[in-house]
C-alpha positions as CSV (number, residue, x, y, z in Angstrom):
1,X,17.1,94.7,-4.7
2,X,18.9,95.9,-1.6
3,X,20.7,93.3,0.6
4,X,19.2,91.5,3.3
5,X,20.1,89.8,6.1
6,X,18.0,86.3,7.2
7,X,18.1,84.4,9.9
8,X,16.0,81.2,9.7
9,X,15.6,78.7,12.8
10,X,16.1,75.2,11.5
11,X,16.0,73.8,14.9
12,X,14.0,74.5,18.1
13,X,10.5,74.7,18.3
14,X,10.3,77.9,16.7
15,X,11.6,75.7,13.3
16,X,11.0,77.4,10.4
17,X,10.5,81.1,11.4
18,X,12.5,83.7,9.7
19,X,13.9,87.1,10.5
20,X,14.7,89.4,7.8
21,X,16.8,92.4,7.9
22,X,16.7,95.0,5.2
23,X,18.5,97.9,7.5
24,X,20.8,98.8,10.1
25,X,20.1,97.5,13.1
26,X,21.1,96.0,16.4
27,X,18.6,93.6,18.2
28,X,19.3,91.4,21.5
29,X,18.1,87.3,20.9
30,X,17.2,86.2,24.4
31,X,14.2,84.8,26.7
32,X,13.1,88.5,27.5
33,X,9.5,89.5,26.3
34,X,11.3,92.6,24.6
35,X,13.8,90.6,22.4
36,X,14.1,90.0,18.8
37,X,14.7,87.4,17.9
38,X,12.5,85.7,21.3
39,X,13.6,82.9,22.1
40,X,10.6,80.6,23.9
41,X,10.8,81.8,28.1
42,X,10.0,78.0,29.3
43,X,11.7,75.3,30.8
44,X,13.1,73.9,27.8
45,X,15.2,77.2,27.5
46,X,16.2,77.7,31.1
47,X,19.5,77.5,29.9
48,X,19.6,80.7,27.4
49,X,19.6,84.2,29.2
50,X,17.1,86.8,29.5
51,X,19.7,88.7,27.0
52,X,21.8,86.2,25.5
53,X,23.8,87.9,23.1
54,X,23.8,91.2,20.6
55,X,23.1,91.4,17.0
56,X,25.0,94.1,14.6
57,X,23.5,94.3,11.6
58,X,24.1,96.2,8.5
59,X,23.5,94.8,5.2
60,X,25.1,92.4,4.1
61,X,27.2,92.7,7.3
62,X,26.4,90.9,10.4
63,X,28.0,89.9,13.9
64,X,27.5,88.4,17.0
65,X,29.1,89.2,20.7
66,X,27.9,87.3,23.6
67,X,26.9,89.1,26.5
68,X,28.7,86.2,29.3
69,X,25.5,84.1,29.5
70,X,25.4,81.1,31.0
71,X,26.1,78.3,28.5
72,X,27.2,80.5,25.8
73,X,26.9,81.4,21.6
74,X,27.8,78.8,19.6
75,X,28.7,79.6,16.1
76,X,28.8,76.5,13.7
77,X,29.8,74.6,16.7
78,X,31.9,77.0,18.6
79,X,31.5,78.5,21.0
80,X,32.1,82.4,22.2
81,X,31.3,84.0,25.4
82,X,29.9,81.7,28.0
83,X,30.6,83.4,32.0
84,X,32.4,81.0,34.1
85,X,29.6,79.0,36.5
86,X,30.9,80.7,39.6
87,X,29.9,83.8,38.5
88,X,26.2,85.7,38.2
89,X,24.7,87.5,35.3
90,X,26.0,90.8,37.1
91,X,29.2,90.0,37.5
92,X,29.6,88.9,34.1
93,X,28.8,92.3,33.5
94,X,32.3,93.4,33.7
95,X,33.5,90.7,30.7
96,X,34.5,91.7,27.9
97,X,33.6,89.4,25.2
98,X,34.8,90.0,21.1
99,X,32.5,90.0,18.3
100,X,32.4,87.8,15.6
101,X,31.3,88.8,12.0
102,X,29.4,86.0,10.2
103,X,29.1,84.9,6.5
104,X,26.8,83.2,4.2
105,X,25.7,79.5,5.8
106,X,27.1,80.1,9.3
107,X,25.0,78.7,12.1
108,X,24.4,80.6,15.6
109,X,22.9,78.3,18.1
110,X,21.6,79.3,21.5
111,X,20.6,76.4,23.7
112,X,18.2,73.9,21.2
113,X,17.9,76.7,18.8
114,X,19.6,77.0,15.5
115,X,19.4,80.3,13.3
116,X,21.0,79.8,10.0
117,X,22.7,83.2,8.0
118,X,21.8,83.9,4.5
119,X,22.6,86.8,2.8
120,X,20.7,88.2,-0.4
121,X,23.0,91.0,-2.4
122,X,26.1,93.1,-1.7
123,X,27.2,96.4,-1.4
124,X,26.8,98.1,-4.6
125,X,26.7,101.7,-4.7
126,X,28.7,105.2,-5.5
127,X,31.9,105.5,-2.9
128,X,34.6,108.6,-2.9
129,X,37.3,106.6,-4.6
130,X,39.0,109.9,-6.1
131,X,38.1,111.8,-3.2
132,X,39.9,108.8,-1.2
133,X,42.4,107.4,-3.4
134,X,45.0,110.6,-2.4
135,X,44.0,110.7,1.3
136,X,45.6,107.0,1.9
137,X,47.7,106.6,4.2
138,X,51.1,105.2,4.0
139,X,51.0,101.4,5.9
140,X,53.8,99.4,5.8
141,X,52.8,95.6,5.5
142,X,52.7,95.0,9.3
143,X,50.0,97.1,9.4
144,X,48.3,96.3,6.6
145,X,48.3,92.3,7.6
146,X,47.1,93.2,10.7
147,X,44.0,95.3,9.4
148,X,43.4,92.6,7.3
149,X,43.7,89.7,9.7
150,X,40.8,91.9,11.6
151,X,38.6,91.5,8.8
152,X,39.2,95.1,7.8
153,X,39.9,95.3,3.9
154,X,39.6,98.3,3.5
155,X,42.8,100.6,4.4
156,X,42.7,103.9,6.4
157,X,42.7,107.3,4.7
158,X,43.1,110.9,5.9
159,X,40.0,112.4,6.5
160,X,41.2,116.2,6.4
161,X,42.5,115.2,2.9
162,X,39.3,113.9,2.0
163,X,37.8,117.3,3.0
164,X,40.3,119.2,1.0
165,X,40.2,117.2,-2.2
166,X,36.1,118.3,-1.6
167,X,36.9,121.9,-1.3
168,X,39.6,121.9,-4.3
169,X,37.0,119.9,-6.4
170,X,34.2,122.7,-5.5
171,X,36.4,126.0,-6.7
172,X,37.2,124.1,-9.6
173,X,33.2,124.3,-10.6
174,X,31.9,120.9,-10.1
175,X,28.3,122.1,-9.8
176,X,27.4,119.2,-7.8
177,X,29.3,121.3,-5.4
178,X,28.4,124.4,-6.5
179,X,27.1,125.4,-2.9
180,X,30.4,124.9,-1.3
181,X,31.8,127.3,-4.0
182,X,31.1,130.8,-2.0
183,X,32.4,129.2,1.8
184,X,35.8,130.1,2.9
185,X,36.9,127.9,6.1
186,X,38.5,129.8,9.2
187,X,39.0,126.5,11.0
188,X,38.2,123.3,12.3
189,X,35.8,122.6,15.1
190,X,36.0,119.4,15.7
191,X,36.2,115.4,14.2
192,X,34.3,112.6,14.6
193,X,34.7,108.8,13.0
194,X,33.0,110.0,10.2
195,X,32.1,113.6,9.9
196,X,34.1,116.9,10.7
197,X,32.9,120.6,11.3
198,X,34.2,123.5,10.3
199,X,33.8,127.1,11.1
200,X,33.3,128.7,7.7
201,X,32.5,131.8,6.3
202,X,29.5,132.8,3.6
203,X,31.1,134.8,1.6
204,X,28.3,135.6,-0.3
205,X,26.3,136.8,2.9
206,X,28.9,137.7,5.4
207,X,27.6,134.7,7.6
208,X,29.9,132.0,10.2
209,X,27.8,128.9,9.6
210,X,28.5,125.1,10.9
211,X,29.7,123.0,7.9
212,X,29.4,119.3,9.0
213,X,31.5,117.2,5.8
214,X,30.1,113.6,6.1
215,X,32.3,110.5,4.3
216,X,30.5,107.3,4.4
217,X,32.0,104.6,5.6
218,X,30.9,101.9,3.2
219,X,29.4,101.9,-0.3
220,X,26.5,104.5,-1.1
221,X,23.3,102.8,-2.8
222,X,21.2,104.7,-4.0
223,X,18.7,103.6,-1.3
224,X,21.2,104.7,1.6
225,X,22.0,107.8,-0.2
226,X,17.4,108.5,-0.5
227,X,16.9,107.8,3.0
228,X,19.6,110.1,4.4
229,X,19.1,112.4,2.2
230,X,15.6,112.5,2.6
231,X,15.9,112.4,6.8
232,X,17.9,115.8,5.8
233,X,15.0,117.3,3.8
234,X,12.7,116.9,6.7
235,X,14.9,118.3,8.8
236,X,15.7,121.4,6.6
237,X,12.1,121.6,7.5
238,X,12.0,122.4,11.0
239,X,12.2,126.2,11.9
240,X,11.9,127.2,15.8
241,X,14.2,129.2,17.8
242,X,15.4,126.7,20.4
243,X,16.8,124.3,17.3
244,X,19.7,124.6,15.3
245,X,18.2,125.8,11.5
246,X,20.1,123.8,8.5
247,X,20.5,126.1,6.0
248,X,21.8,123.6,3.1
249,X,23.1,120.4,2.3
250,X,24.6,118.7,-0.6
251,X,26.2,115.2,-2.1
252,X,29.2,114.0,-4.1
253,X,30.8,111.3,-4.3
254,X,30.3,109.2,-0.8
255,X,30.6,112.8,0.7
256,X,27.8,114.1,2.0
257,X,28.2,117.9,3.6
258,X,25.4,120.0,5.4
259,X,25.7,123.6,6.7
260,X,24.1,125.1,9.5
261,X,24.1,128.3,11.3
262,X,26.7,128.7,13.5
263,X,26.3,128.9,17.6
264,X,29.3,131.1,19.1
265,X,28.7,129.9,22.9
266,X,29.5,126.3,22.3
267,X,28.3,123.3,23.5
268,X,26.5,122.4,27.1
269,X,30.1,120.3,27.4
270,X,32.2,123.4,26.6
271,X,30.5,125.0,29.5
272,X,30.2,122.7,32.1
273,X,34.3,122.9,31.6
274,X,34.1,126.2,32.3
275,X,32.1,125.7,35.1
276,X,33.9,122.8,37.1
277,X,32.3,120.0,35.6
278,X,28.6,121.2,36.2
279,X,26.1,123.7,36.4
280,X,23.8,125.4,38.7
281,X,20.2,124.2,39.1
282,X,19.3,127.7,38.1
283,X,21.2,127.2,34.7
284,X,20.4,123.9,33.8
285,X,16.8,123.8,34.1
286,X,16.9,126.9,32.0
287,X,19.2,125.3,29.3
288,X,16.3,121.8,29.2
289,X,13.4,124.2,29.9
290,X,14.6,125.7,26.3
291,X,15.9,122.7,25.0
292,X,12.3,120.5,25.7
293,X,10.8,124.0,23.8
294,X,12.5,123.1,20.8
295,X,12.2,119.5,21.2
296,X,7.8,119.6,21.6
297,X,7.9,121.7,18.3
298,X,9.9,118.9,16.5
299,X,7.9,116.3,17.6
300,X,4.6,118.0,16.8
301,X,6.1,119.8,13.5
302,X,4.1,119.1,10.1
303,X,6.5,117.6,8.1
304,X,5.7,118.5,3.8
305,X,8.4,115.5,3.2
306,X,6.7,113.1,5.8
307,X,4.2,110.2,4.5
308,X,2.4,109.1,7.1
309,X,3.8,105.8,6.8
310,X,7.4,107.1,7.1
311,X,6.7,108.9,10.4
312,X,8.7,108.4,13.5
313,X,6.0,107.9,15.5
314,X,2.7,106.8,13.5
315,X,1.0,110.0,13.1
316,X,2.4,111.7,9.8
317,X,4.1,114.4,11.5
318,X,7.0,115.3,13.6
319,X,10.1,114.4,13.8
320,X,12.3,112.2,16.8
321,X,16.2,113.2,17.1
322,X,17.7,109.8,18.7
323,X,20.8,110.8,19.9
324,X,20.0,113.6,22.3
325,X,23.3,114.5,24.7
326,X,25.0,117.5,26.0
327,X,27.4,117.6,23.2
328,X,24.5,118.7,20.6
329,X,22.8,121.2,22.9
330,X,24.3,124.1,22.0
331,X,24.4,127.9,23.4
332,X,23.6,131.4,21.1
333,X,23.5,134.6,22.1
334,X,20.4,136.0,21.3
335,X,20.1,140.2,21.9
336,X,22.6,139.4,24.9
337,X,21.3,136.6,26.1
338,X,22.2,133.3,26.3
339,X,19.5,130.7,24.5
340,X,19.8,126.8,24.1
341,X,19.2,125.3,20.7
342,X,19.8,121.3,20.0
343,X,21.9,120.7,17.3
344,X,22.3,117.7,14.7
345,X,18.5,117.0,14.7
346,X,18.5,113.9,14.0
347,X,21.6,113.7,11.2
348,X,24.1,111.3,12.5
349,X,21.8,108.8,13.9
350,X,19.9,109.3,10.2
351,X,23.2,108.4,8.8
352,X,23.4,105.4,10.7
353,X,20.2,104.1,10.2
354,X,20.9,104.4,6.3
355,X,23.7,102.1,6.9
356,X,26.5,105.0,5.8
357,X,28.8,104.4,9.4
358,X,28.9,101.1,8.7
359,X,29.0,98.8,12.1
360,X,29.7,101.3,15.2
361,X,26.5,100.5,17.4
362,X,28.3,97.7,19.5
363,X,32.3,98.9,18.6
364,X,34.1,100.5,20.2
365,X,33.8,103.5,18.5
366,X,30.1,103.8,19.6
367,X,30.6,105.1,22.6
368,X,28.9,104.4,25.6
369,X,24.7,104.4,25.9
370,X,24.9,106.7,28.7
371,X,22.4,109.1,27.1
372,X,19.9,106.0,25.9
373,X,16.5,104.3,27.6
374,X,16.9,100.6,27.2
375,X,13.9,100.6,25.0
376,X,16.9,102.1,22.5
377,X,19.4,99.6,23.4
378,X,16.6,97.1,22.5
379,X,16.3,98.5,18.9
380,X,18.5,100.5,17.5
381,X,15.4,101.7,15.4
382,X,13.5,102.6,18.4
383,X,12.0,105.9,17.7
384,X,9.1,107.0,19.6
385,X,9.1,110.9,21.4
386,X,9.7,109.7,25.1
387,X,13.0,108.1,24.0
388,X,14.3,111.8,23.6
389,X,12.4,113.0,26.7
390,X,14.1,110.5,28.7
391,X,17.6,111.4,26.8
392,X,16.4,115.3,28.3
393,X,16.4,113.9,31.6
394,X,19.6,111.6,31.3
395,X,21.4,115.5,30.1
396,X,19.8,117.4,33.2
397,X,21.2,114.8,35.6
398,X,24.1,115.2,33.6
399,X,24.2,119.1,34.0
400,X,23.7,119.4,37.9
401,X,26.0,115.8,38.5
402,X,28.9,115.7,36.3
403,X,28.2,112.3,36.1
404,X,26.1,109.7,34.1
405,X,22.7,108.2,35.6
406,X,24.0,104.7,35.5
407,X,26.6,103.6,36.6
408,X,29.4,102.2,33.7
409,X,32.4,101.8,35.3
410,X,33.9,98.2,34.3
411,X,31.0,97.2,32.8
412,X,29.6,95.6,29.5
413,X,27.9,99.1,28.2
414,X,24.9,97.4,27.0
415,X,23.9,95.2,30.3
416,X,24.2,98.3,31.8
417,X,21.2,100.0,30.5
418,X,19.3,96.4,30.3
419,X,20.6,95.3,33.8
420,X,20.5,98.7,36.1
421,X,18.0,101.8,36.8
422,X,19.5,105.0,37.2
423,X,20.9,106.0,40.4
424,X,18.4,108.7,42.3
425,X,19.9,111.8,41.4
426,X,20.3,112.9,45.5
427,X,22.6,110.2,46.1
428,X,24.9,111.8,43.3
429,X,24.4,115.5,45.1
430,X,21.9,115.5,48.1
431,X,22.0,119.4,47.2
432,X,19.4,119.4,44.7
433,X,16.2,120.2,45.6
434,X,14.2,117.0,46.5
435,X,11.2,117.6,44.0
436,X,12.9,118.6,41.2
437,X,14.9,115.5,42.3
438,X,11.8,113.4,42.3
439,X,11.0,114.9,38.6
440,X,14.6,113.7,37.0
441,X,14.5,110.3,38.9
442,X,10.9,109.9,37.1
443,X,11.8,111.4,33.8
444,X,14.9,108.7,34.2
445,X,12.1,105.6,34.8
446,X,12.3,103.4,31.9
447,X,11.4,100.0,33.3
448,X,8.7,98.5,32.2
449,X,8.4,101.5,30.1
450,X,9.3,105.2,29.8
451,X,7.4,107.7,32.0
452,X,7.2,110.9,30.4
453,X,5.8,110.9,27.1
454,X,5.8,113.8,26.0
455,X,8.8,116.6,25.9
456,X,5.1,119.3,27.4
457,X,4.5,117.0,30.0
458,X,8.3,116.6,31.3
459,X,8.7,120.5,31.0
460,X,5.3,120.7,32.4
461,X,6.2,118.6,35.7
462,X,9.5,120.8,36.2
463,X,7.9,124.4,35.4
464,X,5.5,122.9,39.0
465,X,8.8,122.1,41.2
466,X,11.2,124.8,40.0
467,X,9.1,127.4,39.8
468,X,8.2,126.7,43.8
469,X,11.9,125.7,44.5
């Protein structure tokens, strides 16, 4: 059996319910109609937020973080967070409160409710030890206590030197890797927290192709190693010309590596670089008119590895990417032109959903949620088509501003996208054309719910204004 996480209320009028977690997930407890756990919105819980506090869950892993409510988190007895009573939801905002990993038996109370932990099973799985075991680094004790005293056991290790013991492994025949055998690397790309690409020759075709090296951060089961896995497969699947193709993929060890074909112009980022920090309303539209191309295909795509019951979106086809930003739309020159194509369809935030990155969604490391609807801060498992139509509008904004549609300076991330709308576009540039400025502030609407759908009808409503502009 996998692990789980339960919660069950032993106090509160919701007594007795239970909450069961078999996946990674994030979910906000609060009086909100679109929180899970909700807690009852009535005058008995007048004292508990709308959005009380975050949940980071990855089995058997769990913690808490506040988000400066009122009266606070209590965890068996004590209590975290809590704004001080001169200040307002808003300006609690800009509090920074820690996070608190909970065990077996703890208790998280949030006005008169009580939700008590249990936790069924461990982490039991395959993990790169020999891969790993050479790439450790050297700590002294300092910082090993201090990793420790964090609630880290496990020490850090060289990535590059995971990727190399990979590579010797490979030439040395393990047919597990037997893929891997015919690439020769010209260099790195980039690095992540836990991936790195390279740019890598096929010597076997002549080809430069994308090879993305994936080490998971915690213990593989064998259902976190089937899910990704699978997620890959479907995505294999896809074939259009405005989406990165993934040629192969392969596992060993904890490692998981993926090659795809390789897109000399670089990202949307790299560009806007070389452009000042933005684009052109000529060029951008152009880039999201391609990229929303690509994106309508995926969503409609017949999937041969897709049960009906495993589909994104409840209709036993298509596929949603979930992590949409300029950073993964990428540029190809195409008979001398330039064409858009998105990139990592769906792979890292498949990897995180299988549990594989271990805790990231409220670290640090996750970044911020500048390129998410709320709906998605809600859930980390939201995944409906309009959540990457509204990430399509977030990156157009993105393109002609320079700047993020919300506005994240000093601020907890997460109220952020649950507190504020994004700012109308023309107040960042009154430049841009009013209706295609009235297009992105709608595509941006995601209160009560998001407007666009559909990645047709978004491209649809900007083929009308830019075509006239």
């Amino acid at each position: 059996m996998s692990a789980q996480v339960i919660l069950t209320i032993t106090q509160g009028s919701l007594k007795g319910q239970q909450f069961i977690f078999e996946e990674r997930t994030t979910c906000v407890i609060g009086r909100s109609h679109d929180c899970y756990p909700q807690l009852p919105n009535d005058q008995a819980h007048r004292t508990i937020s709308r959005y009380h506090c975050l949940l980071d869950i990855n089995p058997p892993d769990i913690r808490v973080r506040d988000f400066g409510s009122k009266n606070g988190t209590y965890i068996n007895g004590n209590k975290i967070g809590q704004r001080p009573a001169n200040q307002t939801p808003m300006q609690a905002a800009h509090l920074t409160f820690p996070e608190h990993d909970l065990s077996e038996d703890d208790e998280i109370q949030i006005g008169p409710t009580v939700l008590k932990v249990s936790i069924l099973g461990g982490r039991e799985g395959d993990r790169s030890d020999f891969l790993v075991d050479s790439a450790i680094e050297n700590e002294d004790e300092t910082v090993a206590e201090s990793r420790v005293s964090q609630g880290n056991t496990a020490p850090k290790f060289n990535q590059q030197e995971v990727v190399k013991n990979l590579l010797q492994i490979a030439h040395q025949g393990e047919p597990n890797l037997k893929n891997l055998q015919e690439y020769t690397i010209i260099k790195q790309l980039s690095a992540g927290e836990y991936s790195q690409d390279y740019l890598t020759l096929d010597e076997r075709s002549g080809e430069l192709l994308l090879l993305k090296i994936m080490l998971s951060q915690v213990s593989v089961s064998q259902r976190a190693k089937g899910m990704f896995l699978q997620e890959v497969a479907n995505t294999k699947a896809l074939d259009h010309p405005h989406l990165v193709k993934l040629r192969d993929y392969g596992y060993f060890n904890g490692t998981f590596f993926l090659t795809f074909e390789y897109c000399q112009g670089g990202s949307v980022v790299d560009l806007m670089k070389q452009k000042g920090g933005k684009l052109s309303v000529d060029r951008a539209v152009k880039i999201i008119l391609q990229a929303l191309d690509g994106l309508e295909y995926a969503h409609n795509a017949t999937i041969p590895y897709l049960k009906k019951s495993d589909s994104n979106f409840g209709q036993g086809k298509g596929l949603v990417h979930r992590d949409l930003k300029p950073n993964n739309i990428m540029l190809a020159k195409v008979e001398g032109d330039s064409v858009a194509k998105i990139a990592d369809y769906g792979i890292a935030k498949a990897f995180d959903l299988a549990g594989l990155s271990g805790q990231t969604m409220s670290g640090l490391t996750a970044g911020l949620p500048v390129f998410v609807p709320r709906q998605q801060v809600i859930s980390f498992n939201y995944a409906k088509p309009e959540m990457d139509v509204w990430a399509m509008g977030a990156i157009l904004y993105n393109m002609l501003t320079g700047t993020y549609p919300r506005q994240f300076v000093d601020r907890d991330p997460f109220l952020v996208v649950l507190q504020t709308n994004a700012v109308p576009i023309r107040e960042r540039d009154a430049s841009i054309p009013k209706k295609l400025a009235e297009i992105i502030d709608l595509a941006l609407t995601d209160t009560p719910e998001i407007y666009f759908k559909t990645a047709g009808k978004f491209k649809q409503a900007l083929l009308g204004v830019f075509t006239k502009s």
